[in-house]
C-alpha positions as CSV (number, residue, x, y, z in Angstrom):
1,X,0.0,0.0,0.0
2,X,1.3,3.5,-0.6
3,X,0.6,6.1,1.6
4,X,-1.8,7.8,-0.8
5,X,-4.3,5.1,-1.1
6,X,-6.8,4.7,1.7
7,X,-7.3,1.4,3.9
8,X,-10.1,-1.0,3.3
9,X,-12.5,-0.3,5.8
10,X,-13.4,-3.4,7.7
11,X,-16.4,-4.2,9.7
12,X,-16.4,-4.6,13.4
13,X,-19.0,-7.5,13.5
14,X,-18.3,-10.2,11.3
15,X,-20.4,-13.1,12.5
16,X,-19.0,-16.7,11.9
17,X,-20.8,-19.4,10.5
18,X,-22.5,-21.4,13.4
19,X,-20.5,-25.2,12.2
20,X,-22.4,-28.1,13.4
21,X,-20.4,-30.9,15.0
22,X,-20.5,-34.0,16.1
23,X,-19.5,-33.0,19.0
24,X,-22.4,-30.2,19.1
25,X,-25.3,-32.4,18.5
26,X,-24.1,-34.4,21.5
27,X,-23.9,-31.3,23.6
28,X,-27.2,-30.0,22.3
29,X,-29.1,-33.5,23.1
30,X,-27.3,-33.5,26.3
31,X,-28.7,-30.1,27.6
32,X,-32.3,-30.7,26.0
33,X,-32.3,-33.8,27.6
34,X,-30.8,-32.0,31.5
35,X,-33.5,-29.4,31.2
36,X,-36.3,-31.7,30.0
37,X,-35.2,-33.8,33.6
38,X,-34.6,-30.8,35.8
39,X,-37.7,-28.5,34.5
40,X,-39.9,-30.7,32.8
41,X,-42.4,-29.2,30.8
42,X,-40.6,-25.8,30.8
43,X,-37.7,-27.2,30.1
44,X,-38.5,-26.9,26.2
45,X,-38.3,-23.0,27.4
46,X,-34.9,-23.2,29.3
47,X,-33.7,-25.4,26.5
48,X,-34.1,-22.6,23.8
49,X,-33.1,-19.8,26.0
50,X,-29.5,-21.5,26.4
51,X,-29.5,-22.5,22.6
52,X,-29.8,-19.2,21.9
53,X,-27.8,-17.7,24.3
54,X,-24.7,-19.9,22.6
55,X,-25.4,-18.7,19.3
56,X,-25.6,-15.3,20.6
57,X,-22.3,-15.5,22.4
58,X,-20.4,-17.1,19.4
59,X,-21.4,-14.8,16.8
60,X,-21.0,-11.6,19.4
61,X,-17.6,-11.2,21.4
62,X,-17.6,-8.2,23.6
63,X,-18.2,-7.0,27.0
64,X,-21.8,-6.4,26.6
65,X,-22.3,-9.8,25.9
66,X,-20.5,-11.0,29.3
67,X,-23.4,-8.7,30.8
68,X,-26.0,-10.7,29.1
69,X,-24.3,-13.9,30.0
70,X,-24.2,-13.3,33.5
71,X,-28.1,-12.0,33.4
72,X,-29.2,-15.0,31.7
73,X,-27.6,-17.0,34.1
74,X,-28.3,-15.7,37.2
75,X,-32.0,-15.4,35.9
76,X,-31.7,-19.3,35.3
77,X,-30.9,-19.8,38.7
78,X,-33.2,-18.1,39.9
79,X,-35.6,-20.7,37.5
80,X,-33.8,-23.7,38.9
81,X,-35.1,-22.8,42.5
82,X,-38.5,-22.6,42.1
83,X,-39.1,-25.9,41.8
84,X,-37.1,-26.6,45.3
85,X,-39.0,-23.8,47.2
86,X,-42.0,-25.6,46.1
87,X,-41.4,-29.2,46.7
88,X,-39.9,-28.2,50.4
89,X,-43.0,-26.4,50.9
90,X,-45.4,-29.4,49.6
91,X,-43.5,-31.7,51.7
92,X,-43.4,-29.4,54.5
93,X,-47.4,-29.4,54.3
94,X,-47.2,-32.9,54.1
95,X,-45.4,-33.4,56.8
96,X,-47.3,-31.6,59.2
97,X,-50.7,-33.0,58.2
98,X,-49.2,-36.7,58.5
99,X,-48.6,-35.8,62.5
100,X,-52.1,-33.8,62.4
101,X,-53.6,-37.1,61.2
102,X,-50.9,-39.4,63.9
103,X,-52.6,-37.1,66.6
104,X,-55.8,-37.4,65.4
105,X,-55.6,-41.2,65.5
106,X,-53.9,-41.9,69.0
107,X,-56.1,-39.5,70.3
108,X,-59.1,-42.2,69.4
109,X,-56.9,-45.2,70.2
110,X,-56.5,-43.6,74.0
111,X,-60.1,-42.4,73.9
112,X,-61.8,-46.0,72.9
113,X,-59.1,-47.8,75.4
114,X,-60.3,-45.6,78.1
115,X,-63.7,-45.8,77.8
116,X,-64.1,-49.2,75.8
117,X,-66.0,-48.1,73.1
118,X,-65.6,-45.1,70.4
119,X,-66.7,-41.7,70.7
120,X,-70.5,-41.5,69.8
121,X,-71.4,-39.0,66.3
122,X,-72.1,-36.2,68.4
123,X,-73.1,-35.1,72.4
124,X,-77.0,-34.3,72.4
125,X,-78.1,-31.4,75.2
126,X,-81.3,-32.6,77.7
127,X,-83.6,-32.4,74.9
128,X,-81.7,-34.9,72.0
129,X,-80.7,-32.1,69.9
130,X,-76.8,-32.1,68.6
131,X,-74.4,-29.9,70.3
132,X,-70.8,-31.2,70.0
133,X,-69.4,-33.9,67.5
134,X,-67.2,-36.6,68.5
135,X,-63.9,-34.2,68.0
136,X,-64.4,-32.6,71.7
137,X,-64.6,-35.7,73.1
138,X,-60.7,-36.5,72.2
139,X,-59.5,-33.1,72.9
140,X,-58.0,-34.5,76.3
141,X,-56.7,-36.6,75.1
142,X,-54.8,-34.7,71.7
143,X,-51.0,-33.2,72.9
């Protein structure tokens, strides 16, 4: 080049062809397949949102893309729990109405060994009609 003619100008984003491997069907099957197992229906969702995240991030090589990276991930994290919060909670529930229902059930084992019969439907007043049902009569003996 001499010094009169001008340089070629070149483009700052030249995107590469996105080459598909072997080796990148595998890893594509493998992470359909991860966030079929860990998010189940969504996981068609998280599956395209990484997909194209990767083509994203091999066609665009900057800082701004880091940014996004880091967003995306940290937003699929924050997916990823849900799912925990949700079966604590359901077995949390569970828990506590399986010793609710433990309770219940001693209660009317100590009741009927006590008395040698179970507790009647309901207590009648002086003239027959209903008042209580059989749940006061194992309050004493509920912990």
């Amino acid at each position: 080049m001499t010094a009169t003619e001008p340089e070629p100008a070149t483009s700052q984003f030249q995107p590469r062809p996105f080459q598909f491997s072997l080796r990148t069907m595998l890893l594509v099957f493998v992470v359909l397949a991860s966030s079929l197992g860990v998010f189940g229906g969504w996981g068609v969702v998280v599956f395209a949102l990484v997909v194209g995240l990767a083509i994203f991030l091999q066609q665009v090589e900057s800082l701004g893309s880091l940014v996004w990276l880091a967003l995306v991930v940290l937003f699929l994290m924050c997916l990823g729990l849900l799912p925990a919060v949700e079966s604590s909670r359901g077995s949390s529930r569970r828990s506590i109405c399986g010793n609710n229902l433990k309770q219940i059930a001693l209660a009317l084992y100590s009741y009927t060994k006590r008395m040698v019969a179970t507790p009647p439907a309901y207590i009648a007043d002086s003239s027959g009609k209903p008042m209580h049902s059989w749940r006061v009569l194992i309050l004493p003996y509920m912990e």
